[in-house]
C-alpha positions in Angstrom: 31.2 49.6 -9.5 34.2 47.8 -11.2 33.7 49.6 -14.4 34.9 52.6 -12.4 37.4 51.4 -10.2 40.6 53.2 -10.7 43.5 52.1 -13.0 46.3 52.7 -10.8 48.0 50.6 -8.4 45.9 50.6 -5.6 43.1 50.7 -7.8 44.3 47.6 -9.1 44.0 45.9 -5.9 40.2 47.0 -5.4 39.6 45.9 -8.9 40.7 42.2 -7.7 38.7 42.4 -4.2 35.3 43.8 -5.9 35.8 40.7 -8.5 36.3 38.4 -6.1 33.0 39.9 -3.8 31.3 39.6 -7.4 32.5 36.1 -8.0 31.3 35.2 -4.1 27.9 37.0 -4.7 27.3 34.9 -7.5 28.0 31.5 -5.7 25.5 32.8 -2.8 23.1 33.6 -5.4 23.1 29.8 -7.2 23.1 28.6 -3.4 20.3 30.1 -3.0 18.3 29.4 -6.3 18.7 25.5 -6.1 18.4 25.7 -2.3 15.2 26.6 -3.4 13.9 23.6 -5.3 12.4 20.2 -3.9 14.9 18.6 -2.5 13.4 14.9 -3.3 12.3 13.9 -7.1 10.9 10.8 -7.4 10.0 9.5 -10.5 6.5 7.8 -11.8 6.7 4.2 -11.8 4.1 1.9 -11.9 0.4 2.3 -13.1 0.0 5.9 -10.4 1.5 7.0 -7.7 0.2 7.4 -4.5 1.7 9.4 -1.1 1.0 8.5 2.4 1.0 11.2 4.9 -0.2 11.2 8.7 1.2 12.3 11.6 3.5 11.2 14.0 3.3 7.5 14.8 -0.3 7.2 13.3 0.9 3.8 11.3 2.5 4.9 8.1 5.4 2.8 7.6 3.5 -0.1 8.9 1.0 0.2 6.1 3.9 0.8 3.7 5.3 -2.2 4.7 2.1 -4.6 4.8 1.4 -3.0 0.8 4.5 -3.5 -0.5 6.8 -5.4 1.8 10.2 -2.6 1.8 11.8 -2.6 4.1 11.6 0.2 6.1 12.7 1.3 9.8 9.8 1.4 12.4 9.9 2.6 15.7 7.5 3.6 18.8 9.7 6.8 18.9 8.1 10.1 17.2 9.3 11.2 13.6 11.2 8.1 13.1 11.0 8.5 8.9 13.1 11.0 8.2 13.3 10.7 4.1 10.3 9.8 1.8 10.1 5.7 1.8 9.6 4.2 -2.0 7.6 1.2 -2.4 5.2 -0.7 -5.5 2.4 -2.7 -4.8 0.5 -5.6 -7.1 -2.4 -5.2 -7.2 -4.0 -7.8 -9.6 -0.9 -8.1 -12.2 -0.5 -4.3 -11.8 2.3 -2.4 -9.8 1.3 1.3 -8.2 4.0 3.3 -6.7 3.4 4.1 -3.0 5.5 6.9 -0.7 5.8 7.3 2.7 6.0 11.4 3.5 7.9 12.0 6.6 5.5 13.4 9.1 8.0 16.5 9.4 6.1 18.0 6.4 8.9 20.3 5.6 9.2 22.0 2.2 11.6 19.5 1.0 9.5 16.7 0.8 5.6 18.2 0.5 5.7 19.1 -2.9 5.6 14.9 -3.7 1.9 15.5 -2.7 1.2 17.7 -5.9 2.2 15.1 -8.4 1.1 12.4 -6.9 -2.1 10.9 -8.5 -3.7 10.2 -5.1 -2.5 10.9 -1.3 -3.8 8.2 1.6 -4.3 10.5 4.5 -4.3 8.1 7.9 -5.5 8.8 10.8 -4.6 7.1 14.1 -7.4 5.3 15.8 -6.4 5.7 19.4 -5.8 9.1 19.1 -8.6 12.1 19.0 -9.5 12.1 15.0 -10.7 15.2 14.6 -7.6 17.4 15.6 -5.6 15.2 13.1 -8.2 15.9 10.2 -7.7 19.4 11.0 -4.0 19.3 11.1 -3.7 17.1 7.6 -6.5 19.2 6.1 -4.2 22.1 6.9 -1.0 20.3 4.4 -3.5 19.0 2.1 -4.5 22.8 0.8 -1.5 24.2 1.7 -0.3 21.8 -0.9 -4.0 22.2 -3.3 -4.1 18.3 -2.9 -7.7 18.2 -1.6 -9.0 16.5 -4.5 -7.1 13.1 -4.3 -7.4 12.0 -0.9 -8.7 9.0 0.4 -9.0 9.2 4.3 -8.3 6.3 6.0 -8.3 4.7 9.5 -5.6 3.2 10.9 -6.0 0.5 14.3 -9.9 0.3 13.6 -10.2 -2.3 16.4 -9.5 0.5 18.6 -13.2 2.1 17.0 -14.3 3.0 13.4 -15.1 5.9 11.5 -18.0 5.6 8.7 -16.6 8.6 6.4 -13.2 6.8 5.9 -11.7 3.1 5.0 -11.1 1.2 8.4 -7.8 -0.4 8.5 -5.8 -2.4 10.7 -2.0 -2.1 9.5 -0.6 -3.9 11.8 -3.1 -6.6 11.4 -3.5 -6.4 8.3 -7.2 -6.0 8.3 -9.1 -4.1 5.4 -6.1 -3.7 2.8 -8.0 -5.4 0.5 -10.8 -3.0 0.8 -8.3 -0.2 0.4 -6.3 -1.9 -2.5 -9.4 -1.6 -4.1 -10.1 2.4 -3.5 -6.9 3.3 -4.8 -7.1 1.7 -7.8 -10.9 2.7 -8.5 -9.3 6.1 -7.8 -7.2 5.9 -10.7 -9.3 5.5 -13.5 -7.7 3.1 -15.4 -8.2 -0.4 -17.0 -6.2 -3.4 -17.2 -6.4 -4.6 -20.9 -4.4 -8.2 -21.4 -2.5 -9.2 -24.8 -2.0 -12.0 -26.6 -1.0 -13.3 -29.8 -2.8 -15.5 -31.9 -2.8 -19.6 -30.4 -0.9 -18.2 -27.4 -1.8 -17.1 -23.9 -2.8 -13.6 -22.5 0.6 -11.9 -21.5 1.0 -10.6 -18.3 1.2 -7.7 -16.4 -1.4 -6.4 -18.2 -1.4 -3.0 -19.9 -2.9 -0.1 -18.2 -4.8 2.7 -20.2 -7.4 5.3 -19.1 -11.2 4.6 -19.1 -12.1 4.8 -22.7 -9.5 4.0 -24.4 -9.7 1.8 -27.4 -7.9 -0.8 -29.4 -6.0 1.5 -30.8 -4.2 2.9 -27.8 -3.4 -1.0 -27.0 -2.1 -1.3 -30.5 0.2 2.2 -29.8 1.3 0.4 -26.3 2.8 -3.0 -28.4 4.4 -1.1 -31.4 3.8 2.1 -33.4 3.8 -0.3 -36.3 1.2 -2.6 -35.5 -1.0 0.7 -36.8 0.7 0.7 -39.8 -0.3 -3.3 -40.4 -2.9 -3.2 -38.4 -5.9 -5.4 -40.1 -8.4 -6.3 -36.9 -8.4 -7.6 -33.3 -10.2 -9.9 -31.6 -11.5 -9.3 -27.8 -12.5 -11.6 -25.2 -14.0 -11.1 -22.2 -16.6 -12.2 -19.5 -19.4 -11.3 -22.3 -21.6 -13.1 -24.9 -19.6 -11.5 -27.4 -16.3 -12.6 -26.1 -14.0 -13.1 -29.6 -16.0 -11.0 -31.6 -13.6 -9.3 -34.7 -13.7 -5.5 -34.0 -11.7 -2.5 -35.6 -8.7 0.1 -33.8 -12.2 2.4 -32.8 -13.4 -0.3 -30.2 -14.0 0.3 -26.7 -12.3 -1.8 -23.9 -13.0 -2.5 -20.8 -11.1 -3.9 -17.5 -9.9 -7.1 -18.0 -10.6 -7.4 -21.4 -8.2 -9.4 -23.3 -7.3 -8.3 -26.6 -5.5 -10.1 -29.9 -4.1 -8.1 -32.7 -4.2 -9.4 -36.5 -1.9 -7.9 -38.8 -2.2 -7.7 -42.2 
């Protein structure tokens, strides 16, 4: 429309208004396009990442807290997490980043559940479970998270549920058990370093299930391939300090020293 607009006077004057509805149009429009993305990002940290979701008052931030130790608000009032909650928990030399999802669910915060590598789904033990399975179960496909969750119940000495990990947050009853799950879930290994005379270095590294000397050798330096002449690994086994090559298997725990040529 402005490319015909008039050239006279008063055409001039529609010229500037169309620009300036243009102009407007196109600040809506951006609005609009990043109103459209998640408003929360949080990056990876840590060996995984893991969400927490469960409805109102059904324990989250108390399990948060008894993980990690943040410090974060908690209330007897409903929907008292307004914002995802950030915390890392050790487990065993190795940190996992864990999030609080605000019970609110809204489309600012949900999409954390897609990238996370596993999602804790509690359930409040004094309330009826099934109606809050079938709520969650609802945001878990809405989000196509239903292959990373690990159900868990929350204030087990109220009762207990056999198909999920009893928990007492508050009490801090079965975290252990729990600690455990998520980090079985993961599928990694802990693989220790150490140079040659000296002690294992801790944290550990973490790799995938399978991984080999090589990949530990990548973790330390891209040059320790390059001068790279064998390792040495010990573990719990008979074979503990055996001389192996960058093709070697590992397993958890296994402590492993690099020779360079």
């Amino acid at each position: 429309m402005i490319k015909f607009a008039p050239r006279h006077k008063g055409g001039h004057n529609l010229l500037a208004q169309l620009k300036q509805r243009l102009k407007k149009l196109k600040e809506e429009s951006k609005k609009g396009k990043s109103s459209s993305k998640p408003k929360f990002s949080i990056r990876k940290e840590g060996a995984g990442q893991v969400c927490i979701i469960g409805l109102t008052n059904s324990g989250k931030s108390t399990l948060l807290r008894a993980l990690t130790n943040v410090d974060v608000e908690i209330a007897d009032y409903p929907y008292t997490t307004k914002e995802p909650v950030v915390g890392m928990m050790n487990y065993a030399d190795v940190l996992i980043q864990l999030i609080e999802i605000p019970s609110t669910f809204d489309p600012d915060t949900t999409p954390l559940m897609q990238t996370a590598d596993e999602i804790i789904a509690l359930i409040d033990g004094e309330q009826e479970i099934g109606n809050q399975i079938e709520e969650l179960n609802k945001i878990i496909l809405k989000n196509k998270a239903d292959d990373k969750i690990i159900w868990v119940l929350n204030k087990a000495e109220r009762r207990t549920h056999l198909g999920m990990i009893n928990i007492s947050a508050i009490a801090k009853v079965g975290l252990n058990k729990l600690k455990e799950e998520i980090w079985n879930r993961l599928g990694l290994i802990r693989v220790y370093t150490k140079s040659p005379g000296k002690e294992k270095v801790v944290p550990p590294v973490t790799l995938r299930k399978g991984s080999t000397v090589k990949e530990v050798a990548k973790s330390i330096h891209k040059d320790f391939l390059k001068t790279f002449h064998f390792a040495r690994v010990f573990n719990s086994s008979q074979f503990s300090g055996q001389k192996v090559g960058l093709d070697f298997q590992l397993n958890d725990l296994d402590v492993v020293e690099i020779h360079t040529k």
